[in-house]
N, C-alpha and C positions, 0 to 999 in steps of 0.2 A: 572897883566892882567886887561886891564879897560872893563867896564861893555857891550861896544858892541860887545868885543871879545869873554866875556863869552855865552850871547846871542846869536852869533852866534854857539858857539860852543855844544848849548845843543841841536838839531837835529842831529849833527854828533855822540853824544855822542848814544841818540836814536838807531841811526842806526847801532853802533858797538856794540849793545846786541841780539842779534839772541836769546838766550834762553831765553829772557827775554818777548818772542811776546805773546799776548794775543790770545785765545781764539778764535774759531769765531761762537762763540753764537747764535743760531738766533732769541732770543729776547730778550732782557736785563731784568731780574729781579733786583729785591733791593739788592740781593746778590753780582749779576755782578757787579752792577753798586758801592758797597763799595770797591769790589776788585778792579777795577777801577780806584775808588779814590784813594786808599791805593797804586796804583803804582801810579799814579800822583805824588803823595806825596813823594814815594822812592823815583823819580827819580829825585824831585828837592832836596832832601836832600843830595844823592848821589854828585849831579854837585856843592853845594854850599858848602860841605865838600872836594870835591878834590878839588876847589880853593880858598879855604878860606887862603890860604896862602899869595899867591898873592893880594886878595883884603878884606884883615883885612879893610884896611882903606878906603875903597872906598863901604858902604852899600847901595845896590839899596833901591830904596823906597818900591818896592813889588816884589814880586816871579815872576820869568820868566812863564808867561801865557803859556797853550802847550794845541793847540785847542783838542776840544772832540772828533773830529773826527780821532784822530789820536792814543786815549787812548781805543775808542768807536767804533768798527766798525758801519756803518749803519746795521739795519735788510735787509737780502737779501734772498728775496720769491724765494722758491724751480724751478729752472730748469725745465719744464715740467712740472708742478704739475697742471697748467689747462688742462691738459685733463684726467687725471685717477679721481680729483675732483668730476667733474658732476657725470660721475659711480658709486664713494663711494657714495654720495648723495642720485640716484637711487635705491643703493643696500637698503641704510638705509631707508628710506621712504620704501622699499618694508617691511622689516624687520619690521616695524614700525605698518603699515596700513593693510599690507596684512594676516603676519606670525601671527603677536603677540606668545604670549608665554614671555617666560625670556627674557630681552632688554639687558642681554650679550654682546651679539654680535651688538646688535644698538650702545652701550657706548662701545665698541671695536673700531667702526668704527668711530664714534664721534671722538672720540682720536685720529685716524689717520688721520681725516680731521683736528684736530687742531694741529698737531705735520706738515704739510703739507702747515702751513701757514708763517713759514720761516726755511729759510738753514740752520740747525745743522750740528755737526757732528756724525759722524757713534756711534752705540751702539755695544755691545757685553756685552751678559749677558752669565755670569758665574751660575753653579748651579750645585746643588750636597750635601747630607744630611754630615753630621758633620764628621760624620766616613770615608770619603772620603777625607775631609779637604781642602774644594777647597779655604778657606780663605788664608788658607798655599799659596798654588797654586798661587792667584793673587798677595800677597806679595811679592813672588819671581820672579813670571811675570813680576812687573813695578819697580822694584828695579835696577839701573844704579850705581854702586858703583864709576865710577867715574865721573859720573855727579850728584849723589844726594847732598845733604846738610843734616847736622846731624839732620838738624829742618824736612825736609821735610821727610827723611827716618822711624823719630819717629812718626810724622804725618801718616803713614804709618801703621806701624804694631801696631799703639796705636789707630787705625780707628774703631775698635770693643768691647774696651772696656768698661768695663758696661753699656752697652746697648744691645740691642735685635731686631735690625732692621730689618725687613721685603726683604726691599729695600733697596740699598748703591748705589749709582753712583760714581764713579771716575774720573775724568775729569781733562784735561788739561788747567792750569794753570800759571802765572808766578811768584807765591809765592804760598807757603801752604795755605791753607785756607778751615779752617771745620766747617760746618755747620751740622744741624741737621740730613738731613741723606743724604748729598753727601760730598767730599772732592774733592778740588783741589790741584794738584801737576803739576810740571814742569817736569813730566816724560818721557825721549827720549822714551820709546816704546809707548804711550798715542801718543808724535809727530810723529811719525814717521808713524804712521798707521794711524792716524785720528780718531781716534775712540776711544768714554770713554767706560769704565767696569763697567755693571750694576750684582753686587752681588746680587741677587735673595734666601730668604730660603725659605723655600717647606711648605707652610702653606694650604690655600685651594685651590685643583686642579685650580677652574675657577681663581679665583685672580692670581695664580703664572703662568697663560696660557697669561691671560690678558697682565701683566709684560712682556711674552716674547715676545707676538705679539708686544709691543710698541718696541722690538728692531732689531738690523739690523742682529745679527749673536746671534749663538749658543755654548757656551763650558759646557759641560758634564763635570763635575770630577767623575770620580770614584772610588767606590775601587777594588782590586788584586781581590778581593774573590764575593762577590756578584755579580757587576757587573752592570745591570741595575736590578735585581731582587731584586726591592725592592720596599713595595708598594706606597711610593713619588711618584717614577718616573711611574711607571705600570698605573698612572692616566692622565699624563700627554706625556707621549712621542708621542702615534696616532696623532697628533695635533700638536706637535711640531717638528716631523722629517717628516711633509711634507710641510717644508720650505726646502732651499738650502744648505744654509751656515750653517753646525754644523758640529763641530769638538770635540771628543772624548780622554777625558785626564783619561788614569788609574793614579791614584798616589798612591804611597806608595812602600812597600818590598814586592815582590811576594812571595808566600806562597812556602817552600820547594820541589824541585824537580818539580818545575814549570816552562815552557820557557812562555817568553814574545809570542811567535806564538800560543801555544796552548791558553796562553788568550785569544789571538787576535779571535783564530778561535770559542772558546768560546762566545764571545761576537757577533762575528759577526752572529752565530747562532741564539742568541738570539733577533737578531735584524730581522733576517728573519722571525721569529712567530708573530711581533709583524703586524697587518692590519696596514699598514697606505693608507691614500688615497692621492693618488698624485692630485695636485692642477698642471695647465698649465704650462710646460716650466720646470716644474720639476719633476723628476721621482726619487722615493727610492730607493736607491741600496744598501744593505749591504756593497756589494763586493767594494764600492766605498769609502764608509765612513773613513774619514780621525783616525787614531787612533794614539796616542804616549801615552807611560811611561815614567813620570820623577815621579822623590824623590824630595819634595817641602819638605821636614825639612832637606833631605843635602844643598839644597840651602840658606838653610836659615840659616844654620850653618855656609855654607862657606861663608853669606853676612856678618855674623856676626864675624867671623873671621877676614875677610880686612878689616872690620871697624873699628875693635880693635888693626889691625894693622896700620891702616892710621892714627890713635887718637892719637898711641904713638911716642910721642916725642924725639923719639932716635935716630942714623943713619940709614940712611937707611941700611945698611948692618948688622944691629943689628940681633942675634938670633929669637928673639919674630918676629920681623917683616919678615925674612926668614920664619920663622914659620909659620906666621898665611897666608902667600903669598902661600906657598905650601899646606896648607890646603883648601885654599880656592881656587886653580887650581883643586886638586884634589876633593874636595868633589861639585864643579860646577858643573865638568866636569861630574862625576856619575851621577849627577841630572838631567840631560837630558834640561834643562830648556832653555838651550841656541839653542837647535832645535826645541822648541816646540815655544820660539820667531820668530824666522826666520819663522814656516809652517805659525802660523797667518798672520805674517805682509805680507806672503806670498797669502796667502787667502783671508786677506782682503780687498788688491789691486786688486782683483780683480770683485770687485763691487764699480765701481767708482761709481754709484748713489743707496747710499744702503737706502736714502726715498725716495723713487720714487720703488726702488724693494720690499722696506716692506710694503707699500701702496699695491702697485699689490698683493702683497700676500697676503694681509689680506683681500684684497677685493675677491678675488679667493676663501679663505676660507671660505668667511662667504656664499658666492655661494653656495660651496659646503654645510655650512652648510644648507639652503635652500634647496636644494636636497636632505638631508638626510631627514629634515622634510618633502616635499613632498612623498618622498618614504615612510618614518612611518607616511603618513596620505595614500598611495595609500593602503599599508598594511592594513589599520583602515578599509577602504570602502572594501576589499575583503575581512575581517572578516564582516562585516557588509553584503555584500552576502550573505555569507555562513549561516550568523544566520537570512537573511529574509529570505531564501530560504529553513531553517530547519523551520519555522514556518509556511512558505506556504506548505512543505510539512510532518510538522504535522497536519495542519489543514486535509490535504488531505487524509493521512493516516486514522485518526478518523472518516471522513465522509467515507468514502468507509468501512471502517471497519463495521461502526453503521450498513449503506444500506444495506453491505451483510447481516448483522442480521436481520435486519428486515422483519416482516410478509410480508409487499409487495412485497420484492424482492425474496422471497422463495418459492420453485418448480422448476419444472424438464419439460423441453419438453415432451410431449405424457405423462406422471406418475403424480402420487399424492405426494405428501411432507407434510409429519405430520405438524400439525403447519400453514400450507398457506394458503392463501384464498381459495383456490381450496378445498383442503382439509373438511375446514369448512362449506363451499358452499355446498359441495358433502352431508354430513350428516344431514345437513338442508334440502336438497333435499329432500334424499332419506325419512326423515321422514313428509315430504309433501306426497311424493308419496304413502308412505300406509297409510295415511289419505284418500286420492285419490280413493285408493283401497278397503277404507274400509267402514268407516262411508260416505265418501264423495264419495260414488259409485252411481250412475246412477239409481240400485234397490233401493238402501240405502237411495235415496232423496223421489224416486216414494212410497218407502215402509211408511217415517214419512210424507210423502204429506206436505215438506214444506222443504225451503232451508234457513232459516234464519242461520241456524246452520253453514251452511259454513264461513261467515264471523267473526262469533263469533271465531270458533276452530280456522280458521288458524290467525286471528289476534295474538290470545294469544298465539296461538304456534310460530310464528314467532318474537311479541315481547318476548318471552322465551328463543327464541335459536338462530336467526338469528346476528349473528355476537357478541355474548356473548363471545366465547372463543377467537374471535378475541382482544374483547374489552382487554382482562384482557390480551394479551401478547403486547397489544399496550401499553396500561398503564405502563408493566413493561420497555418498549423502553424509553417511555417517560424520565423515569426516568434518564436509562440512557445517554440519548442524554443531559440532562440538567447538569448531573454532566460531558459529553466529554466540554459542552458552559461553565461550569465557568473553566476546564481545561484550554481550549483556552484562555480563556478573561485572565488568569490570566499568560498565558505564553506570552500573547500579552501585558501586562502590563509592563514587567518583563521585555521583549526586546525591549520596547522604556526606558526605563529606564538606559537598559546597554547598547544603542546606544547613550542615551543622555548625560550619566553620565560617560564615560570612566576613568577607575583609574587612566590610564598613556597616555597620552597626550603633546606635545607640544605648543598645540593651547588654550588658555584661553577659545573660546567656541567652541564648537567642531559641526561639518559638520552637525550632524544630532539630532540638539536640536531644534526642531519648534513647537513652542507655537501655531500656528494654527492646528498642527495635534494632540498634545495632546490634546486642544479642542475638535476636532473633535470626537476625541475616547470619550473621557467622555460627550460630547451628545448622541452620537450614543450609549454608554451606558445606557442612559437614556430611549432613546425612543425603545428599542428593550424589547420586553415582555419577562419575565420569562417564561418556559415550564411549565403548570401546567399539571395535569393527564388528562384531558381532552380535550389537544392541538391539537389531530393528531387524536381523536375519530368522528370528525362533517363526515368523507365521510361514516362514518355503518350509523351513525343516521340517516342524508340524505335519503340516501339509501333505511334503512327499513320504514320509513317515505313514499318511496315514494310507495313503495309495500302495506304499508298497506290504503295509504289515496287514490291511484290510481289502480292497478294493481287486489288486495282483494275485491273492490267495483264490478269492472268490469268485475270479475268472478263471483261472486255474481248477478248481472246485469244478466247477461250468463245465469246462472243458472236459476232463473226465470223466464227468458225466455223461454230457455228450457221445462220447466216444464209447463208454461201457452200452451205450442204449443203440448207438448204431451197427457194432458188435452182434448183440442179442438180437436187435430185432433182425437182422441178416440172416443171422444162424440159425432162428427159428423158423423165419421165411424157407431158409434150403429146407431144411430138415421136414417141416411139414409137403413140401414140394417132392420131397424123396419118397416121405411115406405111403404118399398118395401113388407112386406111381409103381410102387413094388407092391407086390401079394403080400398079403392076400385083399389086401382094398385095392390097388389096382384102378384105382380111379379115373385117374388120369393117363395120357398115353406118356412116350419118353420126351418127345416134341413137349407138349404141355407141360409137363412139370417142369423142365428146362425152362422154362418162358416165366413158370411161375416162381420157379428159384432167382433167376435174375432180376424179377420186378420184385420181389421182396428186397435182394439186393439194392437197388436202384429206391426201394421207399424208405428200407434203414441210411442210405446215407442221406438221403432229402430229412428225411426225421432231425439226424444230426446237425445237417447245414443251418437248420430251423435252430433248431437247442444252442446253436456255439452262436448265431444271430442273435438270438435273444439275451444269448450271458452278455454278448459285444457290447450291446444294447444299455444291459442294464453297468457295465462300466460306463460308457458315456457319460448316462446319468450321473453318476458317483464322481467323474472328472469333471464337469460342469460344475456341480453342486460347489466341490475341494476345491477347485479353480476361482470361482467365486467364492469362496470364504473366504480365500488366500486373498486377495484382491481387497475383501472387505476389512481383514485381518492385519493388514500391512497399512492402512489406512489408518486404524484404530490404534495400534500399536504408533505409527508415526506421530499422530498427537497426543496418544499417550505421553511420548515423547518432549516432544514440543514442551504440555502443560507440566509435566512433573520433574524434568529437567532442564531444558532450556529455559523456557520464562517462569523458571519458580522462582527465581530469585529477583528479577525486575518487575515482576507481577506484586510480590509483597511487598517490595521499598514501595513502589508504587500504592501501593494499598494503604503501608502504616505512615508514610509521611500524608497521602488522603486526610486519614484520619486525625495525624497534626495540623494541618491547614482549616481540618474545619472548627478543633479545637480551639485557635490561636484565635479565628476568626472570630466566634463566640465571646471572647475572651475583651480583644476588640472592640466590639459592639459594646458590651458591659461598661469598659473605660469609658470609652464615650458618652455613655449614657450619666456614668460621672461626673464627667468634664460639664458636660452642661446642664448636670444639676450644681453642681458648685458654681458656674456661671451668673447661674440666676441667684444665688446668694450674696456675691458682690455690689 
């Protein structure tokens, strides 16, 4: 053969190897690109050993060149992947900027945008703890006994030994090739579906959720007896069964006296208790859930079997080779393996774009997850209600509670009430009034011919008694209004603390942490006065202050006046009664003037009696009036009280967290309104 024959004939040769096609990658690593080279290399060793017969004596100078584009596909960007793009983007920058919390779900979506930057082929991850033996499973899965090679078959089930891989990829390939933790194989089910086998073990929930989001389909193994009831899976299935494609593998020997339907009906039960939340265009159904039982160690008996028959070197009509050919029909054929091939490749055709479908869903999901954080923060603000709205109505509580105790507010329409102003009033009166009646009587001032004394007695009696028994049940109010103020101040403390400080959170800072309102509190701390015993005492002082420096005088005033006029008019009564009866007027006889001296007498003190009644009088009025101020005054002052010291400080956390709650809310809403506009862009 001369050297342009051969030349020509290495594309022909190319093209009569169909099992020999590479990969179609969608970005070459340093791995690809050795396995690459290493078929480049086969295939000109290959062409230059079957003619080396022919051209012993005719040595090209160099290796027949075979362009890269022909070993190498080019990178080919995903089919539609600009428009679900910008969306992930959107989603992640909300996650990013808005949510904060655990960035999860931000490096989820990251991952999908970089898994979205060229054409792979499909995934399907496998999973299921040891006891289920889903490694058995995929063994038997991609095992083609008469298309494997005894390199690649060992490649195969020697894929897990001494190591403890997390992660395993399987992927098609046109020679064996293993790397650290993926393997390549030439496996007709690998071609025939499109799709590599991602081995997943069940380490930590988010990591192995992670894992399944980056892939396109789901298989379950399980075992006979448990079932999913086991706690790997109980972490991770809400999450992973509200994607589409999963399919349900029992493996192993059912437990005695057990049908394959009661499993089924078993299992399927258990998948009905499980919440999952559907994501768009997908709904959970138990009753839909794809389920098969196969025996992965008879499969793998019977691989092992025809290999041990295909190895041996005898007739084919040989015993052993009968042998291990009927074994391995029959113990296949038990293992179900060859139906549970067919439902996948069955399955998986039918998601011709399955990045582009795991993109949409994972971008669906982390939506959803958004909405779950919204709702466990709308949660947060309606606890956050309920706990400003027990402290406005503690506050309220303890104010109404104090008020009703207290002296101002105590009495009865038309009656007296022990204890009230009224009450107090009443016995301070009444011991005015037998002063009134007694020493301070009209005889009584005419009898000591001087009134000094009135001012004197009732000062001292009035500072004695006038609002004394008030003082000392104010006093004891005092007190307690100031232990209800540090009550308050300290339940007001307490609940910006557990609005600001919540245990369990999503949010790194949370809705209702404002350094202006703490401020605020601890000013407003500062500048509100402590209750001392004599806070709510100024309206008696007042009061009796104004009784004795005004009211006391002007009765006194009163009174000697009184006194000066019944004086004078006596004295001029005599005197005119005298003149009349002495010369030279003579008017009157001795008898008569006598008579008319004594009724003048007798009209200047009725005159007086009249004057010191009327001054009585008009103090009445003047202690009613002060009485009732005082009354009105102690009232005023008490919720002065109340509003400007006791509940100023649970009255404004209460106000400025208000005003956080309905900011958050707002805030809320907005997100929302987000979430499903980017909804409808998926």
């Amino acid at each position: 053969m001369s050297l342009a024959r051969l030349a020509r004939s290495a594309p022909r040769c190319l093209a009569r190897q169909p099992s020999r096609q590479l990969p179609k990658y969608g970005a070459l690593s340093k791995n690809n690109l050795r396995s690459a080279r290493l078929s480049h290399t086969t295939v000109c060793t290959l062409l230059v050993k079957r003619h080396a017969s022919t051209a012993t004596a005719i040595k090209p100078p160099e290796p027949i060149p075979i362009p890269t584009e022909i070993i190498t596909p080019p990178i080919k960007p995903v089919p539609g992947a600009g428009d679900i793009t910008p969306v992930l983007e959107d989603i992640r920058n909300m996650l990013d900027s808005q949510i904060g919390g655990d960035d999860v779900w931000s490096r989820r979506l990251r991952d999908t945008l970089d898994d979205l930057t060229a054409e792979r082929r499909g995934r399907i991850a496998v999973i299921g703890d040891d006891l289920a033996g889903p490694k058995d499973v995929v063994s038997a899965l991609l095992q083609d006994p008469l298309a494997d090679t005894d390199e690649s078959r060992a490649a195969l089930l020697s894929r897990h030994e001494g190591a403890n891989i997390e992660v395993f990829q399987i992927g098609h390939g046109p020679l064996p090739q293993r790397e650290a933790e993926a393997l390549s194989l030439n496996a007709s089910w690998l071609q025939a579906t499109g799709y590599d086998v991602v081995e997943v073990n069940i380490k930590t929930a988010e990591d192995t959720i992670s894992t399944l989001l980056s892939t396109d389909s789901l298989l379950l193994v399980l075992d006979p007896i448990r079932l999913i009831d086991t706690p790997q899976l109980s972490a991770i299935l809400p999450l992973v069964l509200s994607r589409g494609s999963v399919h349900f593998v029992i493996n192993g020997h059912l437990p005695p006296h057990t049908s394959q339907s009661a499993i089924e009906s078993k299992l399927r039960d258990q998948l009905s208790r499980i919440k999952v939340d559907p994501i768009d265009d997908v709904t959970f159904n138990p009753a839909n859930i794809p389920i098969s039982f196969v025996k992965a160690e008879k499969a793998l008996d019977a691989l092992d079997a025809l290999a041990a028959g295909l190895g041996d070197n005898g007739p084919s009509t040989s015993t052993s080779k009968t042998k291990a050919f009927e074994i391995f029909q029959r113990q296949f054929l038990e293992s179900h393996i060859g139906p549970l091939q067919s439902s996948l490749l069955s399955s998986l055709q039918s998601f011709p774009e399955p990045q582009l479908s795991t993109a949409r869903q994972n971008a669906a999901l982390a939506l959803s997850h958004i909405e779950k954080v919204i709702s466990h923060d709308r949660d947060i603000v309606k606890d956050a209600q309920h706990t400003v709205s027990e402290l406005r109505r503690g506050a309220s509580q303890g104010a109404s509670k104090a008020k009703h105790l207290s002296v101002a507010s105590r009495g009865i329409e038309g009656g007296l009430v022990e204890g009230s102003v009224e009450y107090d009033m009443d016995r301070v009166k009444s011991g005015l009034e037998e002063k009134f009646l007694g020493r301070l009587s009209w005889l009584g001032l005419i009898g000591r011919t001087r009134v000094d004394d009135i001012q004197f007695e009732l000062s001292s009696y009035l500072s004695n008694q006038f609002g004394k028994d008030l003082e000392r049940q104010i006093i004891f109010e005092t007190g307690q209004l100031s232990n209800l103020q540090l009550h308050l101040d300290h339940k007001s403390d307490h609940t910006i603390r557990r609005l600001s400080h919540p245990t369990h959170t999503p949010s790194t800072t949370h809705p209702f942490t404002s350094p202006l309102l703490l401020n605020h509190l601890s000013t407003l701390s500062l500048s509100i006065p402590p209750l001392s015993p004599t806070s709510l005492l100024t309206p008696i002082s007042t009061r009796r202050d104004q009784l004795l420096n005004q009211s006391i005088p002007r009765l006194h005033s009163s009174a000697q006046r009184a006194l000066l006029t019944t004086y004078a008019t006596s004295l001029l009564g005599v005197s005119l009664s005298w003149i009349s009866y002495v010369p030279p007027i003579s008017l009157n006889s001795g008898a008569t003037a006598a008579g008319l001296g004594i009724l003048s007498i007798v009209a200047s003190l009725a005159l007086g009696q009249r004057l010191w009644g009327k001054a009585q009088k008009k103090f009445w009025r003047d202690w009613k009036r002060i009485t009732h101020m005082m009354k009105g005054d102690l009232e005023t002052r008490f919720d002065a009280a109340l509003q400007t010291q006791v509940l100023a400080k649970p009255l404004a956390a209460a106000d400025g967290l208000e005003k956080l709650i309905e900011k958050r809310e707002k805030r809320l809403d907005e997100l929302q309104d987000t979430v499903n506009s980017l909804s409808k862009r998926i």
